[in-house]
C-alpha positions as a printed NumPy array, in Angstrom:
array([[ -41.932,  -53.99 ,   -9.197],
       [ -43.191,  -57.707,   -8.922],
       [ -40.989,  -60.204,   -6.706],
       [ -39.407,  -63.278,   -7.098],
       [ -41.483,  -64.794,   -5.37 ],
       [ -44.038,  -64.085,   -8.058],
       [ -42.147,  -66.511,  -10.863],
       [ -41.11 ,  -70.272,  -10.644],
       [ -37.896,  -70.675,  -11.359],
       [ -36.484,  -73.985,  -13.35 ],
       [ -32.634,  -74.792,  -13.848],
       [ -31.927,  -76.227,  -17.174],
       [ -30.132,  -79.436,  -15.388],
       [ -33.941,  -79.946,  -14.07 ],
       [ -36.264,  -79.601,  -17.423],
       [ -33.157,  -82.288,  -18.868],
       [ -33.628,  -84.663,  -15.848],
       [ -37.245,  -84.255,  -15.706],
       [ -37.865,  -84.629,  -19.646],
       [ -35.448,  -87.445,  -20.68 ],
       [ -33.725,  -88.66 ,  -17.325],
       [ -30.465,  -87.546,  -15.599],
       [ -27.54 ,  -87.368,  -18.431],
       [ -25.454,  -89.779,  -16.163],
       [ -28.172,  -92.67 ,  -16.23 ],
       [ -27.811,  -95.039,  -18.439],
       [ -31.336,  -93.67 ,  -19.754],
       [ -31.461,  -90.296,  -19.766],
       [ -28.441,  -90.675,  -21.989],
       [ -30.16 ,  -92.916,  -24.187],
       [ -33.103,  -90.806,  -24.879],
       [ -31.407,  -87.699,  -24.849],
       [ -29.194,  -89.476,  -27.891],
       [ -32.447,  -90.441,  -29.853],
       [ -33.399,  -86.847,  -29.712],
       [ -30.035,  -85.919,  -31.044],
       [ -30.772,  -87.967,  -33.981],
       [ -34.456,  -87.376,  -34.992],
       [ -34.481,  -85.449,  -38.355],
       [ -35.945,  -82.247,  -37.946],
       [ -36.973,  -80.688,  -41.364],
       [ -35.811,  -77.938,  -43.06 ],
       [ -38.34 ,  -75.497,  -44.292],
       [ -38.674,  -75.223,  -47.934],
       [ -37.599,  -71.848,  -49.177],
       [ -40.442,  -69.917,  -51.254],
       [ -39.641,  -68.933,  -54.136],
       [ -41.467,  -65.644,  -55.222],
       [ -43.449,  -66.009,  -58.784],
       [ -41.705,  -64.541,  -61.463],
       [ -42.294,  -61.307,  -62.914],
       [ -44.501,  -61.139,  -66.36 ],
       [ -41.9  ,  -60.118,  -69.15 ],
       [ -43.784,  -56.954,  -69.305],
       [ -42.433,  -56.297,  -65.988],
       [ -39.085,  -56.924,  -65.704],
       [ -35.611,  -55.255,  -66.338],
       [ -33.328,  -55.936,  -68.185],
       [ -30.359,  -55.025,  -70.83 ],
       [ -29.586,  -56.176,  -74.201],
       [ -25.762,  -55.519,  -75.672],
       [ -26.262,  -53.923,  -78.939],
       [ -21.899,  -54.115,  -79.943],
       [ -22.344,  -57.303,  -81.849],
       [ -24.948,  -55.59 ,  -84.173],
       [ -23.57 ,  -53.338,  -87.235],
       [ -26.78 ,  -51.685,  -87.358],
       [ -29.908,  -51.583,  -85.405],
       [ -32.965,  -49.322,  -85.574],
       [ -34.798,  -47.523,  -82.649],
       [ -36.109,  -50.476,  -80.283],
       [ -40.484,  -51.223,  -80.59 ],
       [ -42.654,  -51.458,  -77.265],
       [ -44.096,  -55.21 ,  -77.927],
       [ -46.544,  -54.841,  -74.768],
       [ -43.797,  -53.978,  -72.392],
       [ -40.64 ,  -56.253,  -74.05 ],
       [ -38.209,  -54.86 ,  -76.068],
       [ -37.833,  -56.417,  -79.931],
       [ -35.701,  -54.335,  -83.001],
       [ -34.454,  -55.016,  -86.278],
       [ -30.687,  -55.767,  -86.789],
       [ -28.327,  -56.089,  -89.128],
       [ -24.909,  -57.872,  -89.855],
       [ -23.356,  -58.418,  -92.663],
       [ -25.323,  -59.013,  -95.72 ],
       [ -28.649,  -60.415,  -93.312],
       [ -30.983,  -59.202,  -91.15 ],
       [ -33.215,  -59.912,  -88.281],
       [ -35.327,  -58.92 ,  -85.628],
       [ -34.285,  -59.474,  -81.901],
       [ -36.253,  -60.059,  -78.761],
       [ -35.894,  -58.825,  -75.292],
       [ -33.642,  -61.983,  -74.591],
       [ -31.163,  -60.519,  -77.476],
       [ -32.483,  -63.641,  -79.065],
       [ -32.852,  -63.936,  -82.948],
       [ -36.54 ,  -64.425,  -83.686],
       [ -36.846,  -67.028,  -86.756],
       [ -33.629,  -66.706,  -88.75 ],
       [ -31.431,  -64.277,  -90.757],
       [ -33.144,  -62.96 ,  -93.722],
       [ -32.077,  -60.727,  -96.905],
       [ -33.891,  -58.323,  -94.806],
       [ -36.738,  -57.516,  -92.056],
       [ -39.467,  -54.698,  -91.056],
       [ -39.192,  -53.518,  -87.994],
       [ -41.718,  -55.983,  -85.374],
       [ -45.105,  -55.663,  -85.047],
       [ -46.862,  -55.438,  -82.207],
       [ -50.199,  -58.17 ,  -82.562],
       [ -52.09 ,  -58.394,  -79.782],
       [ -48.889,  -58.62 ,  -77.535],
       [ -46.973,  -60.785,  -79.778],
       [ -43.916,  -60.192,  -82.292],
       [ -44.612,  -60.099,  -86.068],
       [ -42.626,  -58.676,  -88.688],
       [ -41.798,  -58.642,  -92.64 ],
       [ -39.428,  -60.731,  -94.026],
       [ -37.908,  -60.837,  -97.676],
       [ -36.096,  -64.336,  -98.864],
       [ -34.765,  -64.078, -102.464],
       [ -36.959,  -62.192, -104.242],
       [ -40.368,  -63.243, -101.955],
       [ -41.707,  -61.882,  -99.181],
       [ -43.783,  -63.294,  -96.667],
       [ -45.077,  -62.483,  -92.413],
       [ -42.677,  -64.351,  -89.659],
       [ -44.844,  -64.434,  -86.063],
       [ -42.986,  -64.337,  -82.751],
       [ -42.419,  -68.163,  -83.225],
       [ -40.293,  -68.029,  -85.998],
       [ -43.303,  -69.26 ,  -88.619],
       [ -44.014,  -68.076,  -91.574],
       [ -48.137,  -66.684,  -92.086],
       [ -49.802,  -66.735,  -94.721],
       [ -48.083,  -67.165,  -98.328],
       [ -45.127,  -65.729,  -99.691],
       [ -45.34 ,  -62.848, -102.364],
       [ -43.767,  -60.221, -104.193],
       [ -44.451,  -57.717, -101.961],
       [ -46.47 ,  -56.979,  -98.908],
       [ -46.781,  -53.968,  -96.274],
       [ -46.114,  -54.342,  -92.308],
       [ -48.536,  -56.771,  -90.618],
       [ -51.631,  -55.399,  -88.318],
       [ -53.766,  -57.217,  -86.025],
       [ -57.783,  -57.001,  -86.753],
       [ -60.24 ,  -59.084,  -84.978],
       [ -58.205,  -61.963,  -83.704],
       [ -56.453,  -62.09 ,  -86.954],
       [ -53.129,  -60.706,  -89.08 ],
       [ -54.294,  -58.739,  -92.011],
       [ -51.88 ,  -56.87 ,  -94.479],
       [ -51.119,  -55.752,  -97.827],
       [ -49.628,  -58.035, -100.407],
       [ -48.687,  -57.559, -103.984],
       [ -48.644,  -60.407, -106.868],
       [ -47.832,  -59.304, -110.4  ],
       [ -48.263,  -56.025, -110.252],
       [ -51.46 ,  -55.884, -108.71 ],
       [ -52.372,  -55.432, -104.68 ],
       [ -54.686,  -56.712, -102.287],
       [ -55.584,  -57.418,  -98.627],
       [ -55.221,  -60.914,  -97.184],
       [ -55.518,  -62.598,  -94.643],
       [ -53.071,  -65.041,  -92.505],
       [ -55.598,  -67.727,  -93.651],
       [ -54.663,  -66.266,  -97.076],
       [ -58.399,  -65.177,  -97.804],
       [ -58.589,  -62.049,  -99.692],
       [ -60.678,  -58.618,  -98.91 ],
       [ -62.106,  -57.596, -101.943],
       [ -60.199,  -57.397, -105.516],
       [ -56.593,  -56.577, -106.742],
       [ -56.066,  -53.318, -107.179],
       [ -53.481,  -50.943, -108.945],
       [ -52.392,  -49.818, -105.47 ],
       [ -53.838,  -50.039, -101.685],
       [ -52.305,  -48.751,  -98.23 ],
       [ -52.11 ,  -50.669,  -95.104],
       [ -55.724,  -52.006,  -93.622],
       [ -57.343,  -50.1  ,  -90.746],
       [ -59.252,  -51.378,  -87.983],
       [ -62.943,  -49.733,  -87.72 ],
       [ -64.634,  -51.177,  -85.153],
       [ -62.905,  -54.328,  -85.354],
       [ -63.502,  -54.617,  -89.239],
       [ -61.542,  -54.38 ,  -92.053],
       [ -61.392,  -51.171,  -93.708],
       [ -58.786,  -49.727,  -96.72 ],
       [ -57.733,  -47.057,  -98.857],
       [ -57.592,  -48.069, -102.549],
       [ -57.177,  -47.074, -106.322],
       [ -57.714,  -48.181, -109.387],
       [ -57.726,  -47.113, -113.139],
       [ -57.192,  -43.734, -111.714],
       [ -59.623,  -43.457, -108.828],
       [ -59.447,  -43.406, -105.183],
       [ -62.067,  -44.862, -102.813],
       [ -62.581,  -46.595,  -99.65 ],
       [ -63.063,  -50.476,  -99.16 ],
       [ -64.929,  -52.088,  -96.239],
       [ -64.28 ,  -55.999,  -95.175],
       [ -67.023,  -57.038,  -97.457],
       [ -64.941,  -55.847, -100.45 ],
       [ -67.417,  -52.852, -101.456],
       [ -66.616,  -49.476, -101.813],
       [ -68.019,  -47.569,  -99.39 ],
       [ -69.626,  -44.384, -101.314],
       [ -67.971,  -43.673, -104.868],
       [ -65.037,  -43.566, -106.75 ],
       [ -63.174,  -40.024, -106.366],
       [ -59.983,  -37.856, -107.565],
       [ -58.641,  -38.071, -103.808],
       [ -59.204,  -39.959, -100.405],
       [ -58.063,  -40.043,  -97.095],
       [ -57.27 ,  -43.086,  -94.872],
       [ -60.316,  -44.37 ,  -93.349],
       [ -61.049,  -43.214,  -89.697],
       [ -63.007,  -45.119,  -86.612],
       [ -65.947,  -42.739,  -85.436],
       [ -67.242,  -45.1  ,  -82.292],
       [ -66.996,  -48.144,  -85.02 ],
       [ -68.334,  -46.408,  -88.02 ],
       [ -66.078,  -45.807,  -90.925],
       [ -65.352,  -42.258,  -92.505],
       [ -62.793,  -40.577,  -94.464],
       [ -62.031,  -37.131,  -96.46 ],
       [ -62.655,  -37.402, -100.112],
       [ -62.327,  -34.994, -103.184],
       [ -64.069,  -34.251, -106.539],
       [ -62.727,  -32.085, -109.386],
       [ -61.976,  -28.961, -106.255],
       [ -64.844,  -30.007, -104.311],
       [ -63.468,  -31.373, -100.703],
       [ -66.484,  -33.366,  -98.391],
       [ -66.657,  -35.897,  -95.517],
       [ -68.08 ,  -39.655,  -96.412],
       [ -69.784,  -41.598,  -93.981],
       [ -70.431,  -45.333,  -93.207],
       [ -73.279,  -45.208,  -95.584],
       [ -71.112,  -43.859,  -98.556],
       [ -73.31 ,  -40.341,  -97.765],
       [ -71.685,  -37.301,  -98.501],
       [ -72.21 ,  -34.855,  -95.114],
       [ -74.373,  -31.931,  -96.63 ],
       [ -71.937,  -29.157,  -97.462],
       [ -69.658,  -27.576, -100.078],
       [ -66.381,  -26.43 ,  -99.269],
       [ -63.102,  -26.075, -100.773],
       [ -61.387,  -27.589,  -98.176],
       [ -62.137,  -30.286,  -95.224],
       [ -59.668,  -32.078,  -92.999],
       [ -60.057,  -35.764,  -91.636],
       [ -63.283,  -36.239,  -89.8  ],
       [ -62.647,  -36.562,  -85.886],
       [ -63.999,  -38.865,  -83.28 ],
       [ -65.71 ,  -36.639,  -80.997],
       [ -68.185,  -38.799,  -78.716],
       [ -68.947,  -40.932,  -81.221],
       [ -70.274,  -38.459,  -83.865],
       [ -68.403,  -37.214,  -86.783],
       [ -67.196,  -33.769,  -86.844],
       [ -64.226,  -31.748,  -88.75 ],
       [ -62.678,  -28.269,  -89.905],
       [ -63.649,  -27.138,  -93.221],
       [ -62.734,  -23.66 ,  -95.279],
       [ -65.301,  -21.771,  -97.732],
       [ -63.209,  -18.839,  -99.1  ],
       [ -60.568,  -17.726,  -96.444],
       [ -62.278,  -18.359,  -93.293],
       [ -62.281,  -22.107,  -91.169],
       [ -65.418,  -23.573,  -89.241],
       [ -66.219,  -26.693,  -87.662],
       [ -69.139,  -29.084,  -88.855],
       [ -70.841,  -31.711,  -87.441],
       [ -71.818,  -34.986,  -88.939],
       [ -74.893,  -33.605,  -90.194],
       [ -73.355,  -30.727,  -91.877],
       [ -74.459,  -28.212,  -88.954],
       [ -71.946,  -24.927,  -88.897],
       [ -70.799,  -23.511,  -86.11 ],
       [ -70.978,  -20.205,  -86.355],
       [ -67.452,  -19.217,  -85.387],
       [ -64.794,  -18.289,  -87.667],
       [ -61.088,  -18.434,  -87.987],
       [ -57.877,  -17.782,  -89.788],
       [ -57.002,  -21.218,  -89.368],
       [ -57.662,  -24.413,  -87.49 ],
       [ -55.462,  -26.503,  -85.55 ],
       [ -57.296,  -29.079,  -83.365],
       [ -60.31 ,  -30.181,  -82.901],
       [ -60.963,  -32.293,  -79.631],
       [ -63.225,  -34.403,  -77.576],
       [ -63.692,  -32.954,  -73.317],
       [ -64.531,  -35.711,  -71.057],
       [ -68.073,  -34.145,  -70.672],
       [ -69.556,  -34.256,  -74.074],
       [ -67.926,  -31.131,  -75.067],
       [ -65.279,  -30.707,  -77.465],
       [ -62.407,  -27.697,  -77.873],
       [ -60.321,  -25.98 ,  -81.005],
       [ -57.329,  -24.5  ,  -80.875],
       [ -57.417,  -21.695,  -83.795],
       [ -55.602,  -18.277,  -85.17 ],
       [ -58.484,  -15.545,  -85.631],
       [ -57.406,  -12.029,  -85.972],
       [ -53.812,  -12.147,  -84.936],
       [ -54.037,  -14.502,  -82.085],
       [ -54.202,  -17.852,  -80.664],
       [ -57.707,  -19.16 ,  -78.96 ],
       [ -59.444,  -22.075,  -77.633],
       [ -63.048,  -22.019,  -77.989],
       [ -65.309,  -24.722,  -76.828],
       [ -68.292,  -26.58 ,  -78.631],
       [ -71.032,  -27.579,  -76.506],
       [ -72.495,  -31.284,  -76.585],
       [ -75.671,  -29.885,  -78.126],
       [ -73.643,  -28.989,  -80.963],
       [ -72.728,  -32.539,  -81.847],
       [ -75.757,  -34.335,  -81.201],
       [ -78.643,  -31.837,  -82.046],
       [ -80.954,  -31.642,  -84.547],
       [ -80.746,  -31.099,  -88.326],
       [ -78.595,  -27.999,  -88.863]])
């Protein structure tokens, strides 16, 4: 153990007398009073940054609300429609009103991380953004707003005829007897329409993409192309972006699927399901019924079927999707 005689020891009474002067001078006291009264300054606390609203907690009372529906996921915050009394509204994660009370409200959008929503005045109705603005015009009737290419595009309805428009208020193609909600396909326009009795498929240029036919699906996004299920007389096909008709003839088909990029989907000749692929190649398995159909992170895809009294999974090799002509 080291000794004391290892360490200098200093009293207190000596680092006071050497540093300012002895306490009983008159100036030690005098400098040991100036130190007394120098400011010293008093570190500034640091204030964490704040959370992004996506992040934080929080709780909204719903008892001053008559009604309310299920809340939306608006890129992490909370927003729902609400009723009370003879108005509605949509509310924000703040339990804020967004805009004003209206006859009544869809329930909010979610565009590109922002609040949007439906909104009926009177007998119009028009698109309210999270700022409380109207978008666009008003009309007699329009669908839920979406969010395509940097811009709100929905469905609107003006003496009895509908169309798509824009928030600029540019229209997609013609008016039609009747048209569903625009879909995004690769970042373009794309909708289901009819008119004068037939159903087709419009793209953002306004042209049909293929025919006219007794029956279509939605459009779909294969790796930015469009395609969608159509039918003739009892004839069921896929179309693709080029309006082609995937070789085939079947008597049943379901939605084309996004697998890797490349079109593929279930069809049924007679009883029995296959898949195809987007140049009409059969596989040559059969089934009962189809289920599934499904991408695998390695090119691959997988079904889930019924075949002979039982449940299987098969898998499709990549080949399968992006050989040759069938």
């Amino acid at each position: 153990m080291a000794s004391a005689q290892n360490f200098i020891i200093l009293h207190a009474r000596q680092i006071v007398d050497d540093v300012y002067g002895p306490p009983r001078s008159a100036q030690g006291r005098q400098n040991i009073e100036a130190f007394r009264k120098k400011q010293v300054e008093k570190p500034v606390p640091v204030k964490a940054a704040p959370l992004p609203e996506n992040e934080r907690a929080y709780r909204i009372d719903l008892s001053d609300y008559e009604a309310v529906n299920e809340p939306r996921d608006i890129n992490g915050r909370i927003a729902f429609r609400a009723v009370k009394g003879k108005k509605e509204f949509v509310v924000n994660e703040k339990g804020e009103v967004v805009g004003r009370e209206y006859d009544g409200v869809g329930d909010p959008q979610n565009i590109n991380g922002r609040i949007a929503f439906r909104a009926v005045k009177g007998k119009k109705e028009f698109v309210v953004n999270e700022k409380g603005e109207r978008v666009g015009g008003e009309y007699d009737a329009i669908g839920d707003p979406r969010y395509i290419n940097g811009r709100i595009v929905f469905r609107a309805k003006h003496k009895n005829k509908w169309f798509i428009v824009t928030e600029e208020g540019t229209k997609i193609g013609e008016a039609y007897d009747s048209v569903r909600d625009p879909e995004s396909i690769g970042g373009a326009v794309a909708f289901w329409a009819f008119q004068a009795g037939r159903y087709f498929v419009v793209n953002e240029k306004g042209l049909p993409v293929g025919g006219r036919y007794t029956a279509v699906s939605n459009p779909r996004d294969i790796n930015g192309r469009v395609a969608f299920k159509a039918e003739q007389i009892k004839e069921q096909f896929v179309i693709n972006e080029k309006g082609e008709k995937i070789p085939g003839e079947y008597e049943q088909v379901g939605v084309p699927q996004n697998i890797h990029g490349r079109i593929a989907f279930w069809a049924r000749q007679g009883r029995k399901y296959f898949i195809v692929n987007e140049r009409g190649g059969r596989d040559d398995r059969e089934y009962d019924e189809v289920y599934c159909l499904k991408p695998l992170p390695d090119g691959r895809a997988y079904i889930i079927a019924k075949n002979n009294y039982a449940y299987v999974k098969d898998i499709l090799d990549d080949a399968f999707f992006t050989g040759g002509e069938p």
